[in-house]
C-alpha positions as CSV (number, residue, x, y, z in Angstrom):
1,X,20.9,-29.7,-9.6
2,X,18.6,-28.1,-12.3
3,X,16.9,-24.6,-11.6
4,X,13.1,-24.7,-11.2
5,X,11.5,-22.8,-14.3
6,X,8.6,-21.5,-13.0
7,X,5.8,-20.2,-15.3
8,X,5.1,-17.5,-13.4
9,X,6.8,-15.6,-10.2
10,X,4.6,-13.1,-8.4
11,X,6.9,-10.9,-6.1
12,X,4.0,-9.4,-3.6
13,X,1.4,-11.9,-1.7
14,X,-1.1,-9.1,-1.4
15,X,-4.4,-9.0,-2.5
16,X,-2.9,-8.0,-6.4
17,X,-0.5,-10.8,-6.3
18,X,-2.7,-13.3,-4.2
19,X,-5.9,-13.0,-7.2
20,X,-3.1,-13.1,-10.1
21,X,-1.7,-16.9,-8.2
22,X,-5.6,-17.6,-7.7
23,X,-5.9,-17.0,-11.7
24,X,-2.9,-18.6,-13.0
25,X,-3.5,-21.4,-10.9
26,X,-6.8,-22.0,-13.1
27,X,-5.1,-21.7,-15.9
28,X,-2.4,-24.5,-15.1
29,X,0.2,-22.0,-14.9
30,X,3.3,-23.1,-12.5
31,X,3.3,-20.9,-10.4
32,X,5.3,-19.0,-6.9
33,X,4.3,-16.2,-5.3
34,X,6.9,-14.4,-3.2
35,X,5.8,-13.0,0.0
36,X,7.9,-9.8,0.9
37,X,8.2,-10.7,4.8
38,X,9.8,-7.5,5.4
39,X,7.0,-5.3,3.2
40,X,3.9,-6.0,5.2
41,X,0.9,-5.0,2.7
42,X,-0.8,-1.9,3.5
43,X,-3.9,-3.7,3.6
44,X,-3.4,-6.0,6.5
45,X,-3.3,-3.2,8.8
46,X,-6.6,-1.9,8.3
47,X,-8.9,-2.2,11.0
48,X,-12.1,-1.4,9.0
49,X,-13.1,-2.3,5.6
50,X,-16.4,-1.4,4.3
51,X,-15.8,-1.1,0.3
52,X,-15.3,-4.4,-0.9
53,X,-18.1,-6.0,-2.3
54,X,-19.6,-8.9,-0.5
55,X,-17.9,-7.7,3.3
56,X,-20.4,-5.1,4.4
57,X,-17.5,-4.8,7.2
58,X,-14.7,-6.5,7.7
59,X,-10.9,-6.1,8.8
60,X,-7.6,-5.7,6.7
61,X,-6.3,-8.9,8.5
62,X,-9.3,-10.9,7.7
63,X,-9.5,-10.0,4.2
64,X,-6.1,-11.1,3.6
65,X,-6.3,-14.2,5.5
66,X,-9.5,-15.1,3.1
67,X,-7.2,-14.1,0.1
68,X,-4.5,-16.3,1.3
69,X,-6.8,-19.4,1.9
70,X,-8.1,-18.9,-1.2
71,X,-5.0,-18.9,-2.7
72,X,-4.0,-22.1,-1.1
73,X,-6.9,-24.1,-1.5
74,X,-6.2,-23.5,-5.9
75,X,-2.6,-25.4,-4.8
76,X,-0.3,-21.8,-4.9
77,X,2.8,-22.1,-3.4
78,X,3.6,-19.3,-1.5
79,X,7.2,-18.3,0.0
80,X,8.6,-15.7,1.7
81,X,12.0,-14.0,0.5
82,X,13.2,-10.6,0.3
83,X,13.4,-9.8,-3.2
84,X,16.4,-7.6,-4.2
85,X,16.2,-7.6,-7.9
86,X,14.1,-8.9,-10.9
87,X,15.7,-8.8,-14.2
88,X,15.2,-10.0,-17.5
89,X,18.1,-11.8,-19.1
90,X,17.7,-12.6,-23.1
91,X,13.8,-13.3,-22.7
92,X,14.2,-15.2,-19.1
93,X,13.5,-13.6,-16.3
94,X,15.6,-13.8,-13.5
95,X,14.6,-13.4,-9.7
96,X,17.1,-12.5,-7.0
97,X,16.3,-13.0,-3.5
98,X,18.5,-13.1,-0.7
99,X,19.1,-16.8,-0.4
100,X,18.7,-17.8,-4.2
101,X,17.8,-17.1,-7.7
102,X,14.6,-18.2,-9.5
103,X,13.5,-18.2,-13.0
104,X,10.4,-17.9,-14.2
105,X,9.1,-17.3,-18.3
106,X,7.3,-14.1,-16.7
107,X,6.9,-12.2,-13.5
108,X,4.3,-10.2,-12.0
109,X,4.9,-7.1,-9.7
110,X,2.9,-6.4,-7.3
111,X,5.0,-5.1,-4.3
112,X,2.6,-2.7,-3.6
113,X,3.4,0.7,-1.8
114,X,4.5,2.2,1.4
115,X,3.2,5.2,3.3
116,X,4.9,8.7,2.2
117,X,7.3,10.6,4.4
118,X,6.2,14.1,4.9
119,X,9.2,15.4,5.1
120,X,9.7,18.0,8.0
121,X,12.0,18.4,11.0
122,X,11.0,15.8,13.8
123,X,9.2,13.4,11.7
124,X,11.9,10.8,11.4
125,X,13.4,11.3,15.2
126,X,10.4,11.1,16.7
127,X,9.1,7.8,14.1
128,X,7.7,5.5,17.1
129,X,7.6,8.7,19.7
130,X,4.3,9.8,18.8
131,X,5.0,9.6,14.8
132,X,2.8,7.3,13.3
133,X,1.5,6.4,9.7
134,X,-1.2,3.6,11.0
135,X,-4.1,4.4,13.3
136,X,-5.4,0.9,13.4
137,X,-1.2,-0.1,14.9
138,X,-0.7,2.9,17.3
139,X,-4.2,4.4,18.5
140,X,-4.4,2.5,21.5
141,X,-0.8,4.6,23.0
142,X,-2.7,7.6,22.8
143,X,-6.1,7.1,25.3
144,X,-7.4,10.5,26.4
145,X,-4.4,12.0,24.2
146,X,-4.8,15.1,21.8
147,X,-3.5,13.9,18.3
148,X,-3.4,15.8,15.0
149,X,-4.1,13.6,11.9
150,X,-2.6,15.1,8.5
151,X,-4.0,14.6,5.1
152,X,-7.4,15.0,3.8
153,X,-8.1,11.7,1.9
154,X,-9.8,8.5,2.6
155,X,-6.8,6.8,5.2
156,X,-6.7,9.9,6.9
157,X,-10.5,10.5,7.8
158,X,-10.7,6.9,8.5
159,X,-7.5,6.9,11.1
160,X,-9.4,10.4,12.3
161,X,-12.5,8.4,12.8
162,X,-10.7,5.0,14.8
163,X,-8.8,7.8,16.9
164,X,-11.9,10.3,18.2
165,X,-12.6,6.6,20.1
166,X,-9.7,6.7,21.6
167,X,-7.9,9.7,22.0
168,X,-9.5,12.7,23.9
169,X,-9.4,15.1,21.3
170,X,-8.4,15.1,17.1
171,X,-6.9,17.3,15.1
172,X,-6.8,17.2,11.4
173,X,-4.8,19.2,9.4
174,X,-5.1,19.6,5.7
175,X,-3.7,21.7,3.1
176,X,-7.0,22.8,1.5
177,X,-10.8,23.7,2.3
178,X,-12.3,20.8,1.4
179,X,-11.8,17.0,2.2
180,X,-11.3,14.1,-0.4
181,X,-12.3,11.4,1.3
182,X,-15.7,10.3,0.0
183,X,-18.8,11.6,1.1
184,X,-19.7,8.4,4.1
185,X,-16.8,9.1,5.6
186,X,-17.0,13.1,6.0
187,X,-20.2,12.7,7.3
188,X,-19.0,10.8,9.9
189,X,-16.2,12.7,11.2
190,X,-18.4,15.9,10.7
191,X,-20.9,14.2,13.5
192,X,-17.5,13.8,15.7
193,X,-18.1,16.2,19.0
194,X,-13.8,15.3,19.5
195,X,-12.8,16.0,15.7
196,X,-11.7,19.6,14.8
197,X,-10.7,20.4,11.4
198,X,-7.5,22.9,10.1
199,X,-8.3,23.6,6.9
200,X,-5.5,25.5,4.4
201,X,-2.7,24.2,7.0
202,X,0.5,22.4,6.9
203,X,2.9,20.9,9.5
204,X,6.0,22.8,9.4
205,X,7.8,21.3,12.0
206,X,7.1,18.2,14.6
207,X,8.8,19.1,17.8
208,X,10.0,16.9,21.0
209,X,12.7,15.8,23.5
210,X,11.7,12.3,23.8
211,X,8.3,12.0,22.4
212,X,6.0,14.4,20.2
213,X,5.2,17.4,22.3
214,X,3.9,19.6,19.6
215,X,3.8,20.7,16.2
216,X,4.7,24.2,14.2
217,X,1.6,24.7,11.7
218,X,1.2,26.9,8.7
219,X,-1.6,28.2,7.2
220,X,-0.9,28.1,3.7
221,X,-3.3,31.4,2.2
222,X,-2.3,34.0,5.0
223,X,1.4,32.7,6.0
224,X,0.5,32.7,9.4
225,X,2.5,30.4,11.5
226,X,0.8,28.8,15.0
227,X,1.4,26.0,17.5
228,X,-0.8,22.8,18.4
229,X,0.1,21.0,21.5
230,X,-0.6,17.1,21.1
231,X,1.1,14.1,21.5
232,X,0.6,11.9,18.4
233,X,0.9,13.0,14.7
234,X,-0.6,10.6,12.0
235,X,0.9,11.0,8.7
236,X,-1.1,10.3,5.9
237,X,0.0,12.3,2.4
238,X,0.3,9.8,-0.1
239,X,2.2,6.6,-1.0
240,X,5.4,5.4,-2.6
241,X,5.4,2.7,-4.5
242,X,7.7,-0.4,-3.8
243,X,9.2,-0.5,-6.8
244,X,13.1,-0.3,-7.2
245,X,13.7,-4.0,-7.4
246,X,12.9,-3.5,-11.3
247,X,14.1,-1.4,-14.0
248,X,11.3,-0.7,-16.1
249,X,9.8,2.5,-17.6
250,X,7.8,4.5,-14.5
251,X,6.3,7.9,-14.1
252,X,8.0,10.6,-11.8
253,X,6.9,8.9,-8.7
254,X,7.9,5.8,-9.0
255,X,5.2,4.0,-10.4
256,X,5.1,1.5,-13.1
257,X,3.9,2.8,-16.3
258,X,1.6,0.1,-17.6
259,X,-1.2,-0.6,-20.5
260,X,-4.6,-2.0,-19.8
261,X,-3.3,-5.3,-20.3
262,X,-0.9,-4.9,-16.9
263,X,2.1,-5.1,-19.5
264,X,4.8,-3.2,-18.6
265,X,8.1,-1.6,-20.8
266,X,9.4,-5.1,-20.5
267,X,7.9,-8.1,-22.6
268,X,6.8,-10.8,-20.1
269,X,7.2,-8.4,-16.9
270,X,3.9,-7.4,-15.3
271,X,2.6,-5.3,-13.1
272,X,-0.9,-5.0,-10.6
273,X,-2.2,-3.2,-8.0
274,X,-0.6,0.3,-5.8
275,X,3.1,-0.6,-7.3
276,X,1.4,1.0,-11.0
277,X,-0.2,4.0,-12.0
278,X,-3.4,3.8,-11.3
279,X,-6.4,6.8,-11.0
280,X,-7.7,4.5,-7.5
281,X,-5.5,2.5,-5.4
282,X,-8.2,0.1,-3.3
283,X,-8.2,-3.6,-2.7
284,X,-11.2,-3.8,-5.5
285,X,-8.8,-2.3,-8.1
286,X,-5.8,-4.4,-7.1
287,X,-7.8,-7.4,-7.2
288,X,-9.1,-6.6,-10.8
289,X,-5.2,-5.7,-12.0
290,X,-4.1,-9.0,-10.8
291,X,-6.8,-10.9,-12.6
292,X,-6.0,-8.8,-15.7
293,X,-2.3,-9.8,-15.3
294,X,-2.8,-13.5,-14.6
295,X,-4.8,-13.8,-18.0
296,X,-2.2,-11.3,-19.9
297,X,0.5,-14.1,-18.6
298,X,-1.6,-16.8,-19.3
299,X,-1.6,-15.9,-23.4
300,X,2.5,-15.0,-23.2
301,X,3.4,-18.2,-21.7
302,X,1.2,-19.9,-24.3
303,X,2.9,-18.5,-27.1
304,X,6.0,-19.0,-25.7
305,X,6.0,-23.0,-25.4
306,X,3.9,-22.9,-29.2
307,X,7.1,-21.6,-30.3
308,X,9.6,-23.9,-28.5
């Protein structure tokens, strides 16, 4: 039996990878898209979305499930496999999954990212004890609970926000004096009677028998050390990007060093959306890198069959 050669093989069925199928699939391409079942996108378990043009509110869930219609209705088949390596193998590009291998004339990453570790005693024993890293999964555990929320950017006010509905009382810890989250959102959790705000203060230590009982904080301009009794800590300081299933040139964390054509160090290897470096990772931005990459695909597959 002959090997399928796809066109194109997009490893991540988020919204990156979904708008790259939704584009090659207008240009003709052949095209896969491989659905990480174990990577759930980050996006899907947003409960609120209110910066995406055209949904003046809507859910994580429902975005995608659009997305994935979408997707569907332009004929894109979609799959789901574990993908444990791509590789490129004299110009083809091979794709290893944990049933079979597929080979496409390019592929386009977009594996997106997975919430960063903090990185302090407790955290990972007490991961599902009153650890969390998604507001939107866990809030509902903590009614008339005191949580502390870490991290001063957009996820993190956001969770804060779902949580002062829930939970008694809200915490949030972060490192400097000032938020980054934009200026909506602050406003919002100012209002909050139930939010409290620890500025210049970092988590030193999560601490618990069988669930989260408390936390050790530091304030990082007078040294001072203190502890905060509560019962749920949400993490939110950063992302890592899914990205070891390719070798290709990245920065220091991890991401994939592309140009502004979604090119990566590898001729005919792509990549779009929170896997790359990137100054904003959002849904509108990984929609626009996966357009970007589709066409980019669309003119290296051309000129690969011209010269066949």
């Amino acid at each position: 039996m002959v090997a399928t050669m796809y066109d194109l093989i997009i490893v991540g069925a988020g919204p990156a990878g979904l708008t790259a199928g939704i584009y090659a699939a207008r240009y003709g391409l052949e095209t896969l898209v491989l659905e990480q079942s174990a990577v759930p996108g980050q996006i899907s378990v947003a409960n609120v979305i209110e910066n995406y043009p055209g949904f003046i509110s809507t859910s994580g869930k429902e975005l995608m499930s659009r997305f994935r219609e979408h997707a569907l209705a332009n004929g894109i088949a979609i799959k789901k496999a574990d993908v444990k390596k791509v590789e490129d193998v004299a110009g083809k590009k091979i794709v290893l999954t944990h049933d079979e291998e597929l080979y496409a004339l390019a592929v386009i990453v977009a594996t997106g990212a997975n919430p960063k570790l903090l990185g302090v005693p407790g955290e990972r024993k007490l991961l599902g004890k009153g650890v969390s890293y998604c507001a939107t999964c866990d809030a509902a555990f903590f009614a008339d609970q005191e949580v502390l929320v870490i991290g001063g950017g957009e996820s993190a006010v956001t969770d804060a926000l779902i949580l002062s509905g829930i939970a008694s009382k809200v915490y949030v810890a972060h490192r400097r004096d000032s938020l980054r989250a934009c200026k909506v959102l602050q406003q919002r959790a100012f209002m909050k009677d139930n939010i409290e705000f620890i500025w210049d203060s970092v988590v030193e230590e999560i601490i618990g028998e069988e669930a989260v009982e408390k936390v050790i904080m530091k304030n990082v301009k007078t040294g001072e050390m203190t502890e905060k009794n509560v019962e749920g800590v949400f993490i939110y300081v950063g992302i890592n990007p899914n990205t070891g299933i390719v070798e290709l040139e990245k920065n220091d964390n991890g991401f994939i060093i592309t140009n502004e054509k979604m090119e990566t160090s590898v001729k005919g290897i792509y990549a779009a959306g929170d896997c790359r470096v990137s100054p904003l990772w959002q849904v509108v931005t990984a929609v626009a890198d996966g357009a970007v990459a589709a066409i980019s695909v669309q003119e290296y597959v051309t000129d690969l069959k011209l010269m066949r």
